[in-house]
N, C-alpha and C positions, 0 to 999 in steps of 0.2 A: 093428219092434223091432230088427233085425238092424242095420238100418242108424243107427240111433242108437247101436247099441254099434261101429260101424263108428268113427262120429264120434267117440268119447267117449274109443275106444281111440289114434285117431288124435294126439287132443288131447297124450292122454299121452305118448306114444311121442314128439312134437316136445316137450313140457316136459323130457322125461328126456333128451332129446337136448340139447335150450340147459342143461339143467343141469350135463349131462358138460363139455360147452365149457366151460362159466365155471369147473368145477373145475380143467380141463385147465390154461385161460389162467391161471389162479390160480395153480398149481402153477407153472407155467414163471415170471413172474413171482415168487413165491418162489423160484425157484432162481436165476434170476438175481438179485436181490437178494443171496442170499449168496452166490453168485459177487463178486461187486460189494464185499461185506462181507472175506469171506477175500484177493483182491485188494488191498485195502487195509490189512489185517496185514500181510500179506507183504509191502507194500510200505515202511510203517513197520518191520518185522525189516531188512528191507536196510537203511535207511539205516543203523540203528543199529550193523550188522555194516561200514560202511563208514566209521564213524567209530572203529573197533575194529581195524582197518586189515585186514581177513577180507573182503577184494575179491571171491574166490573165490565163497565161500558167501553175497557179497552177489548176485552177478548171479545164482547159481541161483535166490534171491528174487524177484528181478525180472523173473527168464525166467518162472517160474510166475506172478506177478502179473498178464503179459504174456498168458498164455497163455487164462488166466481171462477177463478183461477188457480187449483190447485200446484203453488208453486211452494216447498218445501218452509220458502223463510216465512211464510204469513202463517203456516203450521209450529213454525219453533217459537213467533212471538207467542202466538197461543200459549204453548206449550209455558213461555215464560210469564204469561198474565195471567195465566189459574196456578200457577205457583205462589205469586205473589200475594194470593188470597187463600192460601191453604191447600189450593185443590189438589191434592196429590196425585188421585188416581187419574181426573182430566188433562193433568199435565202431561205425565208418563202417556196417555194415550195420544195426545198432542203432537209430542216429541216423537212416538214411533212415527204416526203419518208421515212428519217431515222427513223420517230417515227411508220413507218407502215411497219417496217421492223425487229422489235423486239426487240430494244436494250435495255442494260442491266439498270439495276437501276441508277446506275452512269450516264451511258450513257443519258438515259431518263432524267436526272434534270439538264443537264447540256444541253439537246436541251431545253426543255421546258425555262430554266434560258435564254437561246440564244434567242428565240423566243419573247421573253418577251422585250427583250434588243431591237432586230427590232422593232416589232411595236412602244414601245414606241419613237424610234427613227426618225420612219414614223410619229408619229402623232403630234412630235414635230416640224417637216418640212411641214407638210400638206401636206404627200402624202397618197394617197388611193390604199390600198393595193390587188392585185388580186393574190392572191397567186394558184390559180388551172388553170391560164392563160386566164381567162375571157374569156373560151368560150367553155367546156364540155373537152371532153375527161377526158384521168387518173388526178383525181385530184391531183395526189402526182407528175405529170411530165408534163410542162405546154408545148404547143402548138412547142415554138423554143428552148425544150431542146433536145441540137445531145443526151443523153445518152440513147433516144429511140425513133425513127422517126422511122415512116415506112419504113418497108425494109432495116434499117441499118444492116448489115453484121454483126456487131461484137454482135447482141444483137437480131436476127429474132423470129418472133411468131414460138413456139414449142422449141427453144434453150435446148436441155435438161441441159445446165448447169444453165438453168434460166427457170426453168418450169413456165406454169399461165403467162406469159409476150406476149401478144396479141400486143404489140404498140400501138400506140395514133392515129390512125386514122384521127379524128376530129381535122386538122389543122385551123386555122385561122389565114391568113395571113395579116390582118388588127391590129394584136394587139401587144401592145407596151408596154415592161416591166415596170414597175415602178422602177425610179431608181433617188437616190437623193446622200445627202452629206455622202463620206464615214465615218464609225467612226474611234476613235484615234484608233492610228498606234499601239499603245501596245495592242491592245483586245485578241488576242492570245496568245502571245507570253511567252508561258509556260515551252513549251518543245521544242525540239531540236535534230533534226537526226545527226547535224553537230557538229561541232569543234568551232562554234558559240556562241559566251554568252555575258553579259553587265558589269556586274561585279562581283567581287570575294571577299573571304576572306578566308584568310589562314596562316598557322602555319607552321615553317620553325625551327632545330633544327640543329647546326652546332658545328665543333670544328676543330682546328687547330693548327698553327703556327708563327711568325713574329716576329719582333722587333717594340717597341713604346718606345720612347724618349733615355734617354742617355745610353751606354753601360751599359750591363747588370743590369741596376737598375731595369727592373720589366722581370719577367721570357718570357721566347718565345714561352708557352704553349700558349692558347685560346679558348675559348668554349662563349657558348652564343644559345640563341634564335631570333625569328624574330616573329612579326606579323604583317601580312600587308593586304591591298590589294590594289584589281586592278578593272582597269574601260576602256573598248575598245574605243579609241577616233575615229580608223580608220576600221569598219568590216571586209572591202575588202580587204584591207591591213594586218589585225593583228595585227597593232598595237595599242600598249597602255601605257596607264602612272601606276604608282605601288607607294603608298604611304605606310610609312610604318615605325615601331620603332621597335630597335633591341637592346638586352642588352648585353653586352661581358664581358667578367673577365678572364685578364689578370694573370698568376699566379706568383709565387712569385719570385723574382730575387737573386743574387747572389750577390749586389756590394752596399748596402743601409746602408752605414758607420753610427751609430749613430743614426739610425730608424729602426733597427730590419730586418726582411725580411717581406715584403709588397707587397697586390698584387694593382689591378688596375680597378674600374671598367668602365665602358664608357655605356652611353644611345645614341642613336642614330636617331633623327627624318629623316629621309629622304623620297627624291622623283627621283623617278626612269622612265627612257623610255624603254619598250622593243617592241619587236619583237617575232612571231610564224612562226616559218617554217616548215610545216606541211608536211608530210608523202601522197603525191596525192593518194599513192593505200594504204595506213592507217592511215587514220586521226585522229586515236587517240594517235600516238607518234609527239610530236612536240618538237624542238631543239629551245631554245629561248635564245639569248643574250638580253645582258642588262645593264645601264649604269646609275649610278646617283649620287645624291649630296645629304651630309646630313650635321646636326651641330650636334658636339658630345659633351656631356655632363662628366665630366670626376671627379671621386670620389677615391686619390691615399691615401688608406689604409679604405677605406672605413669610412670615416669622419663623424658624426654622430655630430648634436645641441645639445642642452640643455634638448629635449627631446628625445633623442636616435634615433633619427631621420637620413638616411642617408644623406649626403648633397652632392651635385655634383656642385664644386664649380669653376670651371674650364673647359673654354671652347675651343675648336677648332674646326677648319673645318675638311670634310673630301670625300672622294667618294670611290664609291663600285660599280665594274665591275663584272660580274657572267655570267657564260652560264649555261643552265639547260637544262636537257632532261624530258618530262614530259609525262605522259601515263592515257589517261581520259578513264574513266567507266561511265558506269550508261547509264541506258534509253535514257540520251539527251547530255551524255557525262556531266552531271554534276560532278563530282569526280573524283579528278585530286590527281597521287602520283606523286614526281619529285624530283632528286638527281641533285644536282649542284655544279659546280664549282668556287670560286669566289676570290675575295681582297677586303678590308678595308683597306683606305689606311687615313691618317691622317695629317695634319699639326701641327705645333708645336700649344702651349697653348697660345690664343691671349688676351684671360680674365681673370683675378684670384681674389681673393679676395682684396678688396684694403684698408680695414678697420682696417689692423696688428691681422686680427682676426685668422690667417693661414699664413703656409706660401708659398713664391711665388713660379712660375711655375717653375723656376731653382734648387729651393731647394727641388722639388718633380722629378726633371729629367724631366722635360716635355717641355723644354725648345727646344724639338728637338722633331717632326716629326715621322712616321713610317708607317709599314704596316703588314696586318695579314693575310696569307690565310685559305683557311675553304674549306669543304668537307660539303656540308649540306643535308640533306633531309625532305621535308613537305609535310603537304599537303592541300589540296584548294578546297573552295566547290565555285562552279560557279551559279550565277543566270542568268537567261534572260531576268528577267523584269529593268524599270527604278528603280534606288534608291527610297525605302519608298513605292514601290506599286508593285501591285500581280494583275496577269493576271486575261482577266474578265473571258476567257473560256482555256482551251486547248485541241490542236489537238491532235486526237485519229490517 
């Protein structure tokens, strides 16, 4: 008897034992998970603070990100947000981590490309570089980086979510980073977590309704395209200016005594202001008004030279009021759809031909003014860098 409770106890005692395990492994597993999870906020918070031009408060992101989970990219943004503040020697020591930390092929030429870009930039300033912190310890973490001092809490010798991580011991508290002139402002500036960008270009397809010039001489239909873009004057703000040319063709009217039925076509150069009023908990729908001035180029039966050529011979003013709703995709929110609502509005014809070669704006009905609205939808690809140039790295 004894010894069947021997057995029976024994059984138990090894089930409550593999059961501890598996909560144990379970637990550690859940925490690294959200290690893993919070690491990857923090690393989205930095970029965001990096394109806010808050370098500072970006690398404390990415030193915690780091610290968490050492995965090579939250080491190279590092690497690229003490650059962006001087730091030279923090950098280069940045950048070694990430490359002693396994990254991928891409990853790897685009540290190495970065590294490349320091030093040369150290040795254009005459500064001398101590990238392992001039004075032992881990060479990939120099002496005054928080992302692993002795005794730090979030990162201790044994961590199992950061096996092999001993700390850096061998302080020295005599030494002093190297740090000189920051580089230009756009070195990064590739990608984007945010609603963020410098400018755009895009294609806009619309049709509608209205009256232009005298009763019933050109139809009340409308259609047309747009191409334009756009350029952020104000980041903080949202706002921007939008240049842009737009075709219309007006269709054929009902009242054109003695010229057939005719329709109308109009070119459009304009310049526009708007505004983003972004969505705080989804940043990727934005409601933008928008207001501008254009000169319209105006062609009534579609007029055509000596070489069949159309000719737009006839000029007025005009402006174009729109609100749009717009919904961005992609990685950095580059790719934008947006539906809008707008008017073309016009003045009467203030130029026409004056050489008897045509005739005048009264005998084409243009002698009067109108307006057309439109229903449109396009779409728009956003870049982040300045006009004419492409980022030297981007953040991972």
């Amino acid at each position: 008897m004894a010894t069947v409770l021997e057995g029976k106890m024994s059984r138990l005692t090894s089930i409550a034992a593999t059961a501890a395990s598996l909560v144990c492994a379970t637990a550690l597993i859940a925490s690294a998970q959200s290690q893993a999870e919070i690491a990857s906020k923090l690393n989205d918070e930095g970029k965001a603070l990096m394109y806010e031009g808050k370098y500072a408060e970006a690398s404390a992101k990415f030193r915690d990100a780091g610290a968490r989970v050492p995965e090579p990219k939250y080491f190279f943004n590092l690497c690229t947000s003490n650059y962006q503040q001087g730091k030279f020697d923090e950098a280069i020591t940045a950048c070694n981590a990430a490359e002693k930390h396994s990254p991928s092929a891409e990853l790897g030429g685009k540290i190495t490309k970065l590294v490349e870009r320091i030093k040369g930039d150290a040795k254009d300033q005459n500064i001398e570089l101590h990238p392992t912190g001039g004075g032992g310890g881990d060479p990939n973490l120099p002496p005054d980086d928080p992302t692993n001092p002795p005794g730090d809490p979030t990162n201790p010798p044994g961590d199992p979510n950061n096996p092999g991580n001993p700390g850096n011991p061998t302080m020295n508290p005599g030494y002093t980073p190297a740090v000189g002139r920051p580089p230009q402002q756009g070195l990064f500036k590739g990608t984007s977590s945010d609603n963020n960008y410098t400018w755009t270009l895009g294609l806009d397809i619309y049709g509608g309704g209205g009256k232009i010039g005298q009763d019933n001489f050109y139809g009340n239909t409308s259609y047309g395209f747009r191409i334009k873009g756009d350029y952020i004057l104000r980041k903080a703000q949202r706002i921007g200016a939008q240049v842009y040319l737009q075709y219309t063709t007006f269709g054929e009217g009902e009242d054109q005594v003695g010229m057939g039925t005719l329709n109308l076509s109009v070119i459009d150069f304009g310049i526009a202001a708007y505004k983003h009023f972004c969505l705080p908990s989804f940043e990727r729908l934005c409601v933008t008004p928008l207001a501008g001035v254009q000169v319209a180029l105006m062609s009534p039966a579609n007029q055509t030279d000596g070489y069949g050529d159309t000719v737009f011979n006839y000029s007025a003013l005009g402006a174009r009021l729109e609100l749009g709703a717009h919904f961005a995709f992609g990685g950095r929110m580059e790719h934008v759809l947006g539906v809008s609502v707008g008017i073309n509005a016009y003045s009467q014809v203030f130029s026409e031909p004056t050489d008897g070669s045509g005739f005048t704006a009264m005998e084409w009905g243009l002698d009067k003014g109108g307006a057309a609205g439109y229903l449109a939808v396009g779409y728009t690809y956003r870049f982040s860098t300045p006009l004419g140039s492409s980022p030297f790295v981007t953040l991972e």
